[in-house]
C-alpha positions in Angstrom: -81.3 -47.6 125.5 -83.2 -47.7 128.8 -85.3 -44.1 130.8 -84.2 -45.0 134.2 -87.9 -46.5 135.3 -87.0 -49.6 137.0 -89.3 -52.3 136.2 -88.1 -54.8 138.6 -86.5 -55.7 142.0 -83.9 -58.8 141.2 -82.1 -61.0 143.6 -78.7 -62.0 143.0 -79.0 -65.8 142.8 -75.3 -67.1 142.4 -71.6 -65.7 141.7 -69.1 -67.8 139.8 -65.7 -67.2 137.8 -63.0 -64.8 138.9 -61.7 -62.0 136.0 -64.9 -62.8 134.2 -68.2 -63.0 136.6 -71.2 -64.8 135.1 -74.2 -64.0 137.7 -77.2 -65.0 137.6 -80.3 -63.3 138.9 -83.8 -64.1 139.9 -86.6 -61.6 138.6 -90.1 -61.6 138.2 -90.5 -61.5 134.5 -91.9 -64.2 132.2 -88.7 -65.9 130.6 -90.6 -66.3 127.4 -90.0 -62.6 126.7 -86.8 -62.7 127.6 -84.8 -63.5 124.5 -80.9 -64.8 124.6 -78.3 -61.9 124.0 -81.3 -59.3 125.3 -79.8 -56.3 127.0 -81.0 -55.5 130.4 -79.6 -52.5 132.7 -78.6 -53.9 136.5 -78.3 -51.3 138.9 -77.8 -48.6 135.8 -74.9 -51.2 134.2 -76.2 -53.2 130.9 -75.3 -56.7 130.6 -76.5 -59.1 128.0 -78.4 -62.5 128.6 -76.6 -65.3 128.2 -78.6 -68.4 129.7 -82.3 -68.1 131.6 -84.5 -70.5 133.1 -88.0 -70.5 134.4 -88.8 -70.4 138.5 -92.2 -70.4 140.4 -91.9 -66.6 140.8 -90.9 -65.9 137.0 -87.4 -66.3 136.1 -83.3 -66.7 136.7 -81.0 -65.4 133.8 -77.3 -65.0 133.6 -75.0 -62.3 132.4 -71.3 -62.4 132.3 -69.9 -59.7 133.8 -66.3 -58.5 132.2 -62.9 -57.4 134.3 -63.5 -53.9 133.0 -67.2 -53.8 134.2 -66.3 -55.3 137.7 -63.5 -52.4 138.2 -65.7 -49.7 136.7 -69.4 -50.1 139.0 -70.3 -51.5 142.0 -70.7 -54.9 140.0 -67.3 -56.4 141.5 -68.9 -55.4 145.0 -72.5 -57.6 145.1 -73.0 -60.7 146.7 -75.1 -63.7 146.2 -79.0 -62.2 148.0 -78.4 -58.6 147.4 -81.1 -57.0 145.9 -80.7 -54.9 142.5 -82.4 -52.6 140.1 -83.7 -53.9 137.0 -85.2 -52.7 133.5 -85.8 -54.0 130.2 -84.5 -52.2 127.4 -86.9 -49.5 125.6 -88.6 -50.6 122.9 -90.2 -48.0 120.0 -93.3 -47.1 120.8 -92.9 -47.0 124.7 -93.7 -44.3 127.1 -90.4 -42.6 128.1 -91.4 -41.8 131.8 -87.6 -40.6 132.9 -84.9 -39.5 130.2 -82.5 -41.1 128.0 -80.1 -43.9 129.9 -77.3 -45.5 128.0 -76.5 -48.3 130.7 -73.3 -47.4 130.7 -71.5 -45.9 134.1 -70.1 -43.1 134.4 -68.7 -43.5 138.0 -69.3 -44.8 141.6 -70.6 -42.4 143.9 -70.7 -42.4 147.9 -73.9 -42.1 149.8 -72.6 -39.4 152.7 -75.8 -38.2 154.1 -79.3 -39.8 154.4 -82.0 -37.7 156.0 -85.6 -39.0 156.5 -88.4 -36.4 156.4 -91.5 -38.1 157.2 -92.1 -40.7 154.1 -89.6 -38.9 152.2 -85.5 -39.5 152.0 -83.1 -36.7 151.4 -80.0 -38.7 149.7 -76.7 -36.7 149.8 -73.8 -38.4 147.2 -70.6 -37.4 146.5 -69.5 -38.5 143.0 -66.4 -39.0 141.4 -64.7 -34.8 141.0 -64.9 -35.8 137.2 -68.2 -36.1 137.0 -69.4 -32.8 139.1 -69.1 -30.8 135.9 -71.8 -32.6 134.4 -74.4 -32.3 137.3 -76.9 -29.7 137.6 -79.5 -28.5 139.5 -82.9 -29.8 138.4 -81.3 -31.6 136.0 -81.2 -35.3 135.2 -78.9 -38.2 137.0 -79.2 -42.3 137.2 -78.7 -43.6 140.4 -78.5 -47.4 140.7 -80.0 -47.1 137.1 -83.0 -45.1 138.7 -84.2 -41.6 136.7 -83.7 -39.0 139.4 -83.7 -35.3 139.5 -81.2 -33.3 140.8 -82.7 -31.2 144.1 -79.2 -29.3 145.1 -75.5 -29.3 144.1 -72.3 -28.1 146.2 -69.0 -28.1 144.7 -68.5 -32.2 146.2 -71.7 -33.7 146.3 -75.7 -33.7 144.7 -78.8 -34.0 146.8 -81.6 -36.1 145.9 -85.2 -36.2 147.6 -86.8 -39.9 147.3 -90.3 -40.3 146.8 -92.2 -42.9 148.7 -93.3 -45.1 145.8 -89.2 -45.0 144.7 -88.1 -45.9 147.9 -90.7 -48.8 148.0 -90.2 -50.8 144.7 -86.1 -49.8 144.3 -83.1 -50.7 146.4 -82.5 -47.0 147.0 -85.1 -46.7 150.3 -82.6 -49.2 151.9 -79.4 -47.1 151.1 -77.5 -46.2 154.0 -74.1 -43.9 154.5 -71.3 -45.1 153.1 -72.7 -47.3 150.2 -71.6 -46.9 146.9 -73.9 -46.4 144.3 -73.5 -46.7 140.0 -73.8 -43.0 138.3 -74.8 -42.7 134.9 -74.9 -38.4 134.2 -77.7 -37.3 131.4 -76.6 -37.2 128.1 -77.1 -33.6 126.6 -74.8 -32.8 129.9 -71.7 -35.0 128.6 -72.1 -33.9 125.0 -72.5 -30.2 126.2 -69.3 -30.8 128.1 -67.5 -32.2 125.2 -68.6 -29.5 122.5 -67.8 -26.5 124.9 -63.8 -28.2 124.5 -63.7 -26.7 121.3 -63.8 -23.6 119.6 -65.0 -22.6 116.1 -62.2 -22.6 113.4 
């Protein structure tokens, strides 16, 4: 379980393997706290540790990265320097400073509008039609695996305003039109959704 507060700006190290990806990432964090099989969310997607190692800087890690996974997020789409998103999992006791994230995508979106207002950036993303059901205005989304709130909604797309400080310390300030970016909608949405399919008995 992760709250969308990214803790981290990775780099993507090296690509290897074809169906199955392993790719391994540079990060800041101390590999000593990094244990083997620990889940940590890339760009909103969670991917286990399989392998780490210890650089000037802090630390490498791989995760393998599965056919489904590759097809599903923008995973299948990064190359060896991008930058990416990055979060430990929660642990009890922890502040939750954005809401609940699984780490599990819901759908790829498409950045079609970027506006900058002085400091700030209006984001405009159109999202999968599936997925508009679940989006609401001042409500909850995770883009790239950051906690964002919902600023407007049309019947195709969501707006998002980005704060300075988010712009600064995630991948998201350097979005432009036409990327694709990882969607993960909140969950009381989905299981809204999903209870409203039935009726009582």
């Amino acid at each position: 379980m992760f709250t969308g507060i990214v803790t981290a700006r990775g780099r993507i190290r090296s690509i290897s393997g074809d169906s199955v990806r392993r790719i391994e990432i540079e990060a800041p964090y101390d590999p000593d706290g990094i244990a083997l099989g620990a889940s940590i969310a890339h760009a909103g997607a969670c991917l286990t540790v399989v392998e780490k190692g210890r650089t000037s800087d802090g630390c490498w890690y791989a995760v393998d990265v599965s056919p489904e996974t590759l097809a599903l997020t923008t995973l299948g789409r990064w190359r060896e320097g991008d930058a990416v998103n990055l979060e430990r999992a929660l642990a009890i006791g922890e502040e939750l400073g954005g809401h609940l994230v699984t780490g599990h995508v819901d759908g790829v979106g498409e950045l079609v509008s970027r506006r900058d207002e002085n400091e700030w950036i209006v984001l405009t993303v159109k999202p999968p039609a599936e997925l508009n059901k679940f989006i609401a205005k001042k409500g909850s989304i995770t883009v790239d695996g950051v906690s964002l709130t919902v600023n407007g909604v049309t019947r195709e797309s969501f707006d998002l305003m980005i704060i300075p400080h988010t712009a600064d310390v995630t991948t998201l300030g350097a979005l432009q039109i036409g990327a694709h970016v990882n969607l993960e909608v909140d969950l009381m949405a989905r299981y809204a959704a999903r209870l409203s399919e039935f009726s009582p008995t």
